[in-house]
N, C-alpha and C positions, 0 to 999 in steps of 0.2 A: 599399577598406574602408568600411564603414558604422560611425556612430557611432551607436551606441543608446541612448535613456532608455527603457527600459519602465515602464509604471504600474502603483503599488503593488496598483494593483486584478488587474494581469494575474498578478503573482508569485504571491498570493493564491490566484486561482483555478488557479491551474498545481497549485497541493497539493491544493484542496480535488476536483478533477478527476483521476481516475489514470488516467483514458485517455487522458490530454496531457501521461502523463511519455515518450513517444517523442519528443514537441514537443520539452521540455525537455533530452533528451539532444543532439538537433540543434543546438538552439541551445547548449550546451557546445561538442560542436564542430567549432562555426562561430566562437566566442570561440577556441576551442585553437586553429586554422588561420589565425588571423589575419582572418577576413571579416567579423568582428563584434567593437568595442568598447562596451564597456558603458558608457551615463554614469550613476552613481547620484549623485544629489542627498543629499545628508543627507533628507530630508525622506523622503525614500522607503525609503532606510536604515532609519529610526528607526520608518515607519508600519509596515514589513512586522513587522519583532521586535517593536511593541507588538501584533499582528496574529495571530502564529505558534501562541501556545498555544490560541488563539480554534478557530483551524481545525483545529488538529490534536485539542482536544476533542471538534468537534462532527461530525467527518469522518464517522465513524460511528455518533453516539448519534443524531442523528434516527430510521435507517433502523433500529436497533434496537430503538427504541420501535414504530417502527410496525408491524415484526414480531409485537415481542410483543402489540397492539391484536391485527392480523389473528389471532392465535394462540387469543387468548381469545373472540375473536366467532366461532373455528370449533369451538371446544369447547361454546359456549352454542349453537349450531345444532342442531337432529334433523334430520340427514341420515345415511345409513348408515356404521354404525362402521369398516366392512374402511376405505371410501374416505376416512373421516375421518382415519383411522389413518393414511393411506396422505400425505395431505397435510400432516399435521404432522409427518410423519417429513421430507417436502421440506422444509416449511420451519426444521426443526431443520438441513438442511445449509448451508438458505441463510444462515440466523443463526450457525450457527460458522464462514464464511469473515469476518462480520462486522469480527472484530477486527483481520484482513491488512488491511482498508477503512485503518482509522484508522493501524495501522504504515504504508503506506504513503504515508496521507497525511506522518507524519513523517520516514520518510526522505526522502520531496520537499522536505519543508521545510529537512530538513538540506543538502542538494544546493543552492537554492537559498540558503542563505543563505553557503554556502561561493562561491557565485560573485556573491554581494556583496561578498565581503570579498575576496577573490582581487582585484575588478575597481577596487576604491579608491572610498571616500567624498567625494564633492565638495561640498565646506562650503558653506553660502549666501555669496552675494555680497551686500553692503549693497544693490548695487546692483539686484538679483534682487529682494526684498523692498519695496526704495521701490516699484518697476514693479509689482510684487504690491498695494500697496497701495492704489496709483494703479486699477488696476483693481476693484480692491470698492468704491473711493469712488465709480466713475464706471458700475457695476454690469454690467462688459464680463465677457464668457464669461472663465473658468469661473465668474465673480463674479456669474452678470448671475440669480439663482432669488432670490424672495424667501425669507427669513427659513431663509436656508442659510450659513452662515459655509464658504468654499472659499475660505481665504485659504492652506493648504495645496495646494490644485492651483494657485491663483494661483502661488505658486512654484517650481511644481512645472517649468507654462509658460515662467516667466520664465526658470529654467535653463537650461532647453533653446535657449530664445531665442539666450541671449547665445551655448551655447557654437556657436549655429550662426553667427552673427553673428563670432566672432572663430577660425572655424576655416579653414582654405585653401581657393583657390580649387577644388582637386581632390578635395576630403574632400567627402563625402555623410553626411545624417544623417536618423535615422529616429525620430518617437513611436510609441508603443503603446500604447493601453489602452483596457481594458473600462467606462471610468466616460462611455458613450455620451453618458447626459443633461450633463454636464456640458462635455463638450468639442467633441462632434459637432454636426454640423446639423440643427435639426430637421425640414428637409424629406428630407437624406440622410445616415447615419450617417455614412458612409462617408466624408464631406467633414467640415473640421472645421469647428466654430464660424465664423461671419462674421467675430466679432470677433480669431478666433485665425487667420484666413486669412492674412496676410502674413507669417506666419513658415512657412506651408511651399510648397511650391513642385513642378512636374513632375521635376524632375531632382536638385536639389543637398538639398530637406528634406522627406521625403514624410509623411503622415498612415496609421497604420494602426490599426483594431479588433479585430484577431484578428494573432495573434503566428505564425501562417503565413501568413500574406499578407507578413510582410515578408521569413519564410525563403527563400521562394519566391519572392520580389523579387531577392534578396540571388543566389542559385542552384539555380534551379528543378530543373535534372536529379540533381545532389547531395542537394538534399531528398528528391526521391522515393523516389531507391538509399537512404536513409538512415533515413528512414521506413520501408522498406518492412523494413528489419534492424530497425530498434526495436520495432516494432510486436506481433513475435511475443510471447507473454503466455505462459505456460502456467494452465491456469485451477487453484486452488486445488482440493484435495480434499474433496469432502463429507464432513459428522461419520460417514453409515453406512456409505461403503466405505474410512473410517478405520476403523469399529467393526468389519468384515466381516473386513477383514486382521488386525484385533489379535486376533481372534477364529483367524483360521484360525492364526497364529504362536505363540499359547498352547496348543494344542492342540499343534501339530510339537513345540514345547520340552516339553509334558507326555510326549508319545510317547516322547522320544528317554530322558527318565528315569524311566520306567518299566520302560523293558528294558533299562536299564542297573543297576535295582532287582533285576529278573527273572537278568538274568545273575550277580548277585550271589548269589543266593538257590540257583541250580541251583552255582555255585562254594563253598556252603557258607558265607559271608561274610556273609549277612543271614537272620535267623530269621522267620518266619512263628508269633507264638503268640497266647495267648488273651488278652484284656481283664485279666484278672487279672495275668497274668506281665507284661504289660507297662506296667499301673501299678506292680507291684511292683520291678521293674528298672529301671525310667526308660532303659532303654538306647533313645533314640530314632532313632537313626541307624543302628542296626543289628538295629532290630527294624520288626516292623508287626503290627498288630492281622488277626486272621484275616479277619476282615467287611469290614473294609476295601481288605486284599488284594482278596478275590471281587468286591466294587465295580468295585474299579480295572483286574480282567481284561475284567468283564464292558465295561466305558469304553474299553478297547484294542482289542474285537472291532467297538465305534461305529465308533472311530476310522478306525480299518480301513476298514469298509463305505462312510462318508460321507465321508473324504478321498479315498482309493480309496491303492492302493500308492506312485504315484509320487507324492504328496506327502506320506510321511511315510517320506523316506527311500531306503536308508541316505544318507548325507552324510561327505565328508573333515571334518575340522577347519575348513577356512577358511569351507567353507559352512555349517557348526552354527555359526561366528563370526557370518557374516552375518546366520542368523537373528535370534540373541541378542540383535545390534547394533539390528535392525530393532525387533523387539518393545520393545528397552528406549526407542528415539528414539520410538516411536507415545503407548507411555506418555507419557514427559514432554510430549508436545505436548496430551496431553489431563489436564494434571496431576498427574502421578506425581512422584517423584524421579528423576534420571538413575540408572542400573543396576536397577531395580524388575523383577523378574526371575522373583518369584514363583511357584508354577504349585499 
């Protein structure tokens, strides 16, 4: 078993990144399996939640804005309208996957912060904090940048230190993180600080900047099989062949009650009269306007021609459900109410 501190910088980018939530599903479990113990310092506890709303704001409002920049410098351009048309219709689907951006930057975040709390907070030691101090007085890595207070990764170290210092002689332990300048070597990242060198070691305390170097330390053939399950993604729907389908399922549901109108009408049960009888009656449910009628025949001979037969119909029950269902769930995903059903 590996004992792990990862740095608040790697938890961080883990949300702000959704192509490294496969990573993070691995490392779950490899915690759930027993091959990974998590050490969390308070310190890192407390940096990631003052951190969380940070990232999961801005997950997607940069690439938002710069949408909308590129949106309005393609509309100020004289270039030909079909291919203008043509590009801001792409980039309307690229801007409505937008928002799945920033949800999932927060469900990472929730995921992550539930395996904080699962894996237990480990308080500062007095003694963790004197050695913290001892180092920014004496200006040793992570302490050693002028006019940078790192008296938080100071401690960050000094945890890790001890809990390797008072762990068995068979227990293995592993760092993590992305705060390169501060920890790593300046001539190799890869290596940590000079001043951080004797707390890690080839075998019992290894140094790592990338949170699969250590998976893949930990159990390289498992990662891969594991990775290669997470991995798969389905990519979100563009806003026009959202608007293509809600388009073709308004049309099936207008179909299907219109000759259910029509069959009424030849059953004697709805009347066909003039503009006048049918402000004068208000019987709206069982009347229609004659013009309107002829409208509505001539929209069912479209319908016809530009679905073609076998999509409009006929249908059992369960499959006029499905439609119903489909058409009411595309609404609400583009604003509507749940059941908006309309036609």
């Amino acid at each position: 078993m590996f004992h792990v501190l990862i740095d608040t910088s790697v938890w961080l980018d883990l949300a702000a990144d959704s192509k490294q939530a496969p990573l993070l599903r691995v490392l779950e479990d490899f915690i759930d399996n027993g091959a990974l113990k998590l050490i969390v310092p308070r310190v890192v506890h407390d940096e990631f939640h003052k951190n969380r709303e940070r990232i999961e704001k801005t997950s997607a409002k940069g690439l938002a804005t710069h949408f909308q920049q590129v949106k309005e410098a393609i509309k100020k351009v004289g270039t030909d309208s079909v291919a203008k048309k043509q590009l801001l219709t792409q980039l309307d689907d690229v801007n409505h996957k937008l928002p799945l951006i920033g949800g999932a930057a927060a469900a990472t975040l929730d995921s992550i912060a539930k395996i904080l709390d699962r894996a237990g907070v480990l308080e500062t030691a007095s003694e963790a904090k004197m050695r913290a101090a001892e180092r920014a007085l004496q200006r040793q890595g992570p302490c050693h940048h002028e006019n940078k207070n790192s008296i938080a990764d100071a401690i960050i170290i000094e945890t890790y230190r001890m809990c390797v210092e008072r762990g068995g002689a068979r227990e293995r332990f592993a760092f993590v993180t992305h705060n390169k300048n501060d920890f790593s070597a300046h001539n190799n990242q890869k290596l940590p600080h000079p001043d951080l060198a004797s707390s890690f070691t080839k075998i019992k305390s290894l140094y790592f900047i990338q949170l699969g170097d250590l998976v893949n330390r930990v159990a390289p053939n498992v990662t891969r099989q594991l990775l290669w399950e997470y991995t798969f993604n389905e990519e979100p729907r563009g806003l026009k062949e959202i608007q293509d389908a809600l388009e073709l399922l308004w049309r099936q549901v207008w179909y299907n009650r219109h000759l259910n109108v029509d069959h009424r009408i030849k059953r004697g049960e709805h009347r066909i009269v003039s503009p006048q009888e049918w402000e004068r009656n208000k019987d709206y449910q069982n009347t229609t306007i004659d013009t309107v009628w002829r409208r509505a025949v001539a929209a069912r001979v479209r319908t016809e021609r530009q679905l073609g037969m076998g999509n409009i119909g006929p249908w059992d029950d369960f499959e006029w459900g499905m439609i119903n269902g489909k058409l009411s769930a595309l609404r609400w995903a583009l604003g509507d109410d749940w059941d908006m059903l309309d036609t």
